[in-house]
N, C-alpha and C positions, 0 to 999 in steps of 0.2 A: 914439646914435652909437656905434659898434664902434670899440674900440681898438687900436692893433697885438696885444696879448695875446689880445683874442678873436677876431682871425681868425687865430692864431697855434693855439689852441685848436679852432677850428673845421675848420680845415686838416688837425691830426692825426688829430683825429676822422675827419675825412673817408680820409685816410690808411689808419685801423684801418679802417674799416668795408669798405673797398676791399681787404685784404688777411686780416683775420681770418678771414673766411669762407674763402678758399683754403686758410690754414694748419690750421682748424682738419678739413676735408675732405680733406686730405692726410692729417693725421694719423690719423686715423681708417681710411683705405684704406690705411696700414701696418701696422693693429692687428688681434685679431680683436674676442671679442665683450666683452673686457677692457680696453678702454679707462679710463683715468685719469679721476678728476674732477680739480676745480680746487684742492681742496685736499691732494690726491695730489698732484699736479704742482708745488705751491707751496712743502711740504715735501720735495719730491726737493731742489729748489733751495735750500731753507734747509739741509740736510744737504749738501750739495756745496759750501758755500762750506768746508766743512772744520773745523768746532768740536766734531763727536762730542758733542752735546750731551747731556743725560740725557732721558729722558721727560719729566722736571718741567719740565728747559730749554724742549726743545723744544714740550711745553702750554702753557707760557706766550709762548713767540716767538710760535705761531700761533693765540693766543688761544682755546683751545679747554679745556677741562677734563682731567683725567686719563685718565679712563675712554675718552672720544672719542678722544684721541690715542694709546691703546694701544691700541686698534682698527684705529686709522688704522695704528697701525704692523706690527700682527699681518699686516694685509692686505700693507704693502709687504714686510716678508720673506717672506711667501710667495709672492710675486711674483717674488722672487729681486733686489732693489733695493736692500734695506737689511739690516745685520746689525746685531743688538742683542748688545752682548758687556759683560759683567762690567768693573765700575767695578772697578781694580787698588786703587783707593783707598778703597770703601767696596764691599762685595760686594751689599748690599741695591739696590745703584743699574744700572741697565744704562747705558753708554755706545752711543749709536746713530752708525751711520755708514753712508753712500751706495755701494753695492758696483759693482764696474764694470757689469752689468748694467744698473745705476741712472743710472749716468753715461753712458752709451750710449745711453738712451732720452732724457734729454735733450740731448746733443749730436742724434741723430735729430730732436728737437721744432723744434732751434734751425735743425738744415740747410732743415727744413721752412719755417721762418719765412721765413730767408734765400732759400728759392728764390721765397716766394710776392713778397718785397718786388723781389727781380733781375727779374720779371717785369710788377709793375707800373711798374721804371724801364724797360721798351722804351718806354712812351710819351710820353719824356721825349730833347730834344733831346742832342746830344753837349757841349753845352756845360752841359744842364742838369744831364744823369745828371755831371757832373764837380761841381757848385757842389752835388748831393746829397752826392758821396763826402767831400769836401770838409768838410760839415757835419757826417756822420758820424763821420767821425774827430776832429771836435773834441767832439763828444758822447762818444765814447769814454772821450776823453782826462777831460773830466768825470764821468763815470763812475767812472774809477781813481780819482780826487782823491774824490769822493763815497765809496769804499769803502774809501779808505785812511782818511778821516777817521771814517767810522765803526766800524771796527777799530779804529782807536785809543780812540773812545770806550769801546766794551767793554771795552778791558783794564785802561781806571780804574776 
């Protein structure tokens, strides 16, 4: 017997699987042959919440080794995405951060998402595409509360 949780689960799935593919073929027919992987893209987004983390920081956020994430990061500044600049505080450390170039491509990722999901609400009633936005906003709104609470846990 399925409970409201799994078809709550089965729903979204169904959700992504209905729009992933759009967004990720969108994205792609704005790139050329330099497309991002997944964990290019996931550290754009860990570097844009804004903490200028160190290299070590940032190995360990994305669970990767040292050698792998100075790689990773060789490749996003020469992409023009991220700048590695001299810790003011320890000269041995580099501080890393998200350059507008970087932030550009993911707002671009995000516009992409947003058009692929406006598109599968056409097939969605006026009353429904409203009890979507509706739920959207309160998703949001949990979101904030999600990211303020986790900020806060970092700073202790």
């Amino acid at each position: 017997m399925s409970t409201g949780h799994d078809q709550l689960a089965d729903d979204i799935r169904q959700f992504r699987r209905a729009v992933i593919p759009d967004l990720l073929l969108g994205m792609l027919r704005r790139m050329d042959d330099t497309e991002p992987n997944l964990l290019q893209v996931a550290t754009l987004y860990v570097l844009d919440a804004g903490a200028d983390p160190t290299v070590r920081d940032l190995a360990a956020q994305i669970g990767r080794s040292m050698s792998v994430t100075s790689r990773l990061i060789d490749l996003l500044v020469r992409r023009g995405w991220v700048d590695r600049d001299e810790d003011p505080d320890d000269r041995r450390a580099k501080r890393l951060r998200i350059t507008t170039a970087g932030s550009d491509y993911l707002r671009a990722f995000e516009q992409v998402r947003a058009q692929a999901q406006r598109q599968l609400m056409t097939y969605l009633t006026d009353d429904e595409q409203r009890v979507v936005s509706e739920a959207m906003a309160l998703l949001g709104k949990a979101s904030r509360r999600h990211l303020d609470e986790r900020d806060a846990d970092a700073a202790h």
